[in-house]
C-alpha positions as CSV (number, residue, x, y, z in Angstrom):
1,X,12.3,139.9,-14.2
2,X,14.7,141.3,-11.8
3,X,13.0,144.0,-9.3
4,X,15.0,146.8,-9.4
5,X,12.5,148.7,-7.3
6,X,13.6,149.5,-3.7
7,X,11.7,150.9,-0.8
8,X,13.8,153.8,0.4
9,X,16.6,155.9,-0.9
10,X,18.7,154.1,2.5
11,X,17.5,150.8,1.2
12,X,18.5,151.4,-2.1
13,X,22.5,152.7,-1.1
14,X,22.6,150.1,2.1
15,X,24.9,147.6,0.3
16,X,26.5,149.5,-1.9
17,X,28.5,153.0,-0.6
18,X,31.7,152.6,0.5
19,X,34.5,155.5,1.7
20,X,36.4,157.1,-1.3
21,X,33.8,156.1,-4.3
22,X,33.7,157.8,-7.1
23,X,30.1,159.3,-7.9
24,X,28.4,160.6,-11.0
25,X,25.5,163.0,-9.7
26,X,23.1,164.7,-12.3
27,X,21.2,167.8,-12.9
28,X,22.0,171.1,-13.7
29,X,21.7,173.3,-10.6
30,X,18.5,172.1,-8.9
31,X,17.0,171.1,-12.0
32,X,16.8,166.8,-12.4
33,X,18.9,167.3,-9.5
34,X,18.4,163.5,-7.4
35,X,18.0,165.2,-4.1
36,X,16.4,162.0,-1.9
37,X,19.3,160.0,-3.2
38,X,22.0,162.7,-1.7
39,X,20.5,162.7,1.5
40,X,20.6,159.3,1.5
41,X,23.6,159.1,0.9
42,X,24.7,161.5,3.3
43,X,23.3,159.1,5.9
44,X,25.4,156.6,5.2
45,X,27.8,158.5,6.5
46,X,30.5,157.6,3.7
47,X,33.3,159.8,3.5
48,X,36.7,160.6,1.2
49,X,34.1,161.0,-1.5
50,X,35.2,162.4,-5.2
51,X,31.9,163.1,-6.9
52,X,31.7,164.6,-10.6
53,X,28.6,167.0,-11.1
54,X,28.3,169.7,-13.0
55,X,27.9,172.1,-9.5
56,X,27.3,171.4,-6.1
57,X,23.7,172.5,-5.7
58,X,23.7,175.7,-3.5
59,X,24.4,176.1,0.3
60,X,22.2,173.7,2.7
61,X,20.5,171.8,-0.6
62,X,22.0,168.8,-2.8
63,X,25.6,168.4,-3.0
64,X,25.8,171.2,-0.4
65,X,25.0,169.5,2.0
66,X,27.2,166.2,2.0
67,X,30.2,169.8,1.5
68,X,28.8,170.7,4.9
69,X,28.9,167.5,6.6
70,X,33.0,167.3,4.7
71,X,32.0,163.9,3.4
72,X,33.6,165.3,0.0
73,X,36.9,165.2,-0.6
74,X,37.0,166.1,-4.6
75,X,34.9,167.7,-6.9
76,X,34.8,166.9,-10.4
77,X,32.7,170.5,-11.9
78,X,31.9,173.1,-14.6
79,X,30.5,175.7,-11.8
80,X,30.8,176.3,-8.2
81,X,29.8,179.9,-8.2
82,X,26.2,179.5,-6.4
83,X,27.8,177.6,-3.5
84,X,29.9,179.5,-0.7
85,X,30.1,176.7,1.5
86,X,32.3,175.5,-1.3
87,X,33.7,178.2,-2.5
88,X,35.3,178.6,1.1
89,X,36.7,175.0,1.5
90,X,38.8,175.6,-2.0
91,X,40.0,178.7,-0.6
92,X,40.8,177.1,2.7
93,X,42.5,173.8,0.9
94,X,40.3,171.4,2.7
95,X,38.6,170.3,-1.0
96,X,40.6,169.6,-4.1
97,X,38.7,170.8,-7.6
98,X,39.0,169.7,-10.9
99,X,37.7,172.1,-12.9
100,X,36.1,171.0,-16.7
101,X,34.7,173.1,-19.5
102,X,31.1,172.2,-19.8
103,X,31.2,170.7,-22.5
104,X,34.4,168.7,-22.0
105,X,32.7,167.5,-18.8
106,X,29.4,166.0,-20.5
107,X,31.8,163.9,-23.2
108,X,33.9,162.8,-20.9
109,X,30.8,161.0,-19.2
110,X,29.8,160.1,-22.5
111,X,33.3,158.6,-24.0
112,X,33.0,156.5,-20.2
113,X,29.5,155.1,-21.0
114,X,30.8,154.4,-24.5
115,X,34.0,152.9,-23.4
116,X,36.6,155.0,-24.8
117,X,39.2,155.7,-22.6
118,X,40.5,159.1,-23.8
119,X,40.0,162.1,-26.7
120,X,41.2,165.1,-28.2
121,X,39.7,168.4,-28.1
122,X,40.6,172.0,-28.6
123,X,38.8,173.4,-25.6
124,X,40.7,174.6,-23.4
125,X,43.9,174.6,-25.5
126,X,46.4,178.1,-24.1
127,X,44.3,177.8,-20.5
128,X,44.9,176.6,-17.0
129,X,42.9,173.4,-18.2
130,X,45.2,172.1,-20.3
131,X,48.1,172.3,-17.7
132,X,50.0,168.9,-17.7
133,X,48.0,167.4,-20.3
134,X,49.3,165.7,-23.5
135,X,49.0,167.8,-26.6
136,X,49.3,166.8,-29.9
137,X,48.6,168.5,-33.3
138,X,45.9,167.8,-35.6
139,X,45.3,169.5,-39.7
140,X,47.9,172.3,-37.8
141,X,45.4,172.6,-34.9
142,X,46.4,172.2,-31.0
143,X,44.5,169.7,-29.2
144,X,44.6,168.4,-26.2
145,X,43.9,164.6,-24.2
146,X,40.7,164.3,-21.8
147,X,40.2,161.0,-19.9
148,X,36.9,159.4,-19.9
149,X,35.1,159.4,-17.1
150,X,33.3,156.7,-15.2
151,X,32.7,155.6,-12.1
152,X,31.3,153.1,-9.1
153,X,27.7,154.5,-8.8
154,X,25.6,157.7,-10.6
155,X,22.5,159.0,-8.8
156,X,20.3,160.4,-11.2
157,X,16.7,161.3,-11.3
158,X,14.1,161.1,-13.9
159,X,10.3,161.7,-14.5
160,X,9.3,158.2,-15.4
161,X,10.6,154.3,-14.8
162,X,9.0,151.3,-15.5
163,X,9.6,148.1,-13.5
164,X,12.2,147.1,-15.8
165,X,13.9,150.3,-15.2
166,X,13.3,152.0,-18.9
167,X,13.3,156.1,-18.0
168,X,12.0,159.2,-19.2
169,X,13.3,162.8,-18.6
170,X,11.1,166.0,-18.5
171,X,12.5,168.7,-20.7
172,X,15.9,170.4,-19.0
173,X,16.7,167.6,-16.1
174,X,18.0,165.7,-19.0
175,X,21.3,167.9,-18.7
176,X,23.8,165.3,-18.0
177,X,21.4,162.6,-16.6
178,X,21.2,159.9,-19.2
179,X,24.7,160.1,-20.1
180,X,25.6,159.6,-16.3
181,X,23.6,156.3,-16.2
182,X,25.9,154.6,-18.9
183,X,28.9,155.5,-17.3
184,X,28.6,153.8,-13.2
185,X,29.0,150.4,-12.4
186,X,25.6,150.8,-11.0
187,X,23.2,153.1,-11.5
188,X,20.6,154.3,-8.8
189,X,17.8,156.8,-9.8
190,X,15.0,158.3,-8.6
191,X,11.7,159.2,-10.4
192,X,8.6,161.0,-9.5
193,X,6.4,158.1,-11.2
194,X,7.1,154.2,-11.4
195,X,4.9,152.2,-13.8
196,X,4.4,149.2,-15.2
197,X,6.2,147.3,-18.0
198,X,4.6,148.4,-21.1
199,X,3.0,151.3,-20.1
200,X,6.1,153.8,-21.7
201,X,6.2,154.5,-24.8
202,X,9.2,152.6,-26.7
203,X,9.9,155.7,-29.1
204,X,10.2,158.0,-25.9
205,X,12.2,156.1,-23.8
206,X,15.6,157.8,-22.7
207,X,17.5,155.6,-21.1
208,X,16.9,151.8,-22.0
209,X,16.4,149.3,-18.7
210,X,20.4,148.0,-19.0
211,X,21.9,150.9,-17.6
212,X,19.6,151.1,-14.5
213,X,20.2,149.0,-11.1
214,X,17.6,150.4,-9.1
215,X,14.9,152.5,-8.8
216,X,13.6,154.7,-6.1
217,X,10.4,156.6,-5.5
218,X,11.6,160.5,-4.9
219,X,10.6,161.5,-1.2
220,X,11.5,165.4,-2.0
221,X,9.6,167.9,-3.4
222,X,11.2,169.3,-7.1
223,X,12.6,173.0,-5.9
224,X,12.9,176.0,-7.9
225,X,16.7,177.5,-8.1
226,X,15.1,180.9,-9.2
227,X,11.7,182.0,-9.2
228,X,11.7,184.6,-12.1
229,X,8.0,185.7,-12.6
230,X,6.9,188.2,-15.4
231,X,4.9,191.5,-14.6
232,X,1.0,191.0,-15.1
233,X,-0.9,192.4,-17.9
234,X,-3.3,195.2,-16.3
């Protein structure tokens, strides 16, 4: 069996980022967001970046940081509201920003991992979105094209990989992170637990071992976006 398992976030990036790759990064918000694997690459020192995420963390954590260090030339995103780092550099012009309906956003990943090039839909129809896009009529309904989306590595993060590199997702950090593993040349994730072959559960596994390339141990605490806490019965 091929070890997919690598020592370090650096180790696992070393060979592999180049200036001006295009990058799937997962989570939504902070939430199965693959924080060790950022940083990492941030310490590559890569730049010219376009990454495709549905937002850019917030300022100082995640994708904000590689804004900071202007490693990132375009974004690829649903929402950039949390993030004023960003926000400025849009104003400014220093960062270009395609902008995708959430939900166009998550097929387009999908078609890409499924290897369909392009598809209809009717979000976004009448809206900035659909600005020099091909439209065509379907049953007397306006749709219009979307491009599949793939692209040279994903960073994701998970819960659980075996050896083999079979995952498993807790709850709400599966938002956009398996479909992102189907649609990179290589695939690079991080996971609070490795274990052995055999030791998942087939009928719970997520993402099956032929997407993944390697496999890191997460060196970063999960954090909390929001703390919301309910009042105490008294």
């Amino acid at each position: 069996m091929i070890n997919k398992i690598y020592d370090s976030p650096d180790d696992a990036l070393l060979d592999i980022a180049k200036d001006h790759m295009t990058i799937l990064c997962g989570g939504f918000g902070l939430c199965g967001m693959p924080e060790s694997l950022v940083y990492a690459l941030g310490r590559t020192g890569v730049t010219g970046l376009t990454v495709a995420s549905n937002n850019a963390g917030i300022d100082g954590v995640g994708l904000g940081k590689l804004l900071e260090s202007r490693q990132i030339d375009k974004m690829i995103s649903s929402y950039v509201g949390n993030n004023k780092i960003f926000a400025q550099q849009y104003i400014n012009g220093d960062i270009e920003i395609e902008f995708n309906p959430q939900g166009t956003f998550a097929e387009r990943i999908r078609a890409g991992g499924a290897g369909i090039p392009a598809f209809f839909t009717k979000t976004g129809v009448g809206t900035q979105v659909a600005e020099g896009k091909e439209h065509r009529d379907f049953a007397g309904e306006t749709y219009i094209l979307e491009h599949g989306l793939v692209a040279d590595i994903a960073l994701i993060r998970a819960e659980k990989a075996d050896a083999a590199g079979n995952l498993v997702f807790n709850k709400t950090a599966m938002n956009f992170n398996p479909e992102m593993a189907t649609a990179a040349k290589i695939t690079l994730v991080e996971v609070d637990q490795i274990v052995g072959v055999g030791e998942l559960d087939p009928n719970h596994i997520h993402v099956p071992s032929i997407y993944v390339q390697r496999i890191v141990k997460s060196t970063i605490p999960k954090k909390i976006e929001f703390v919301t806490n309910r009042e105490r019965n008294t």
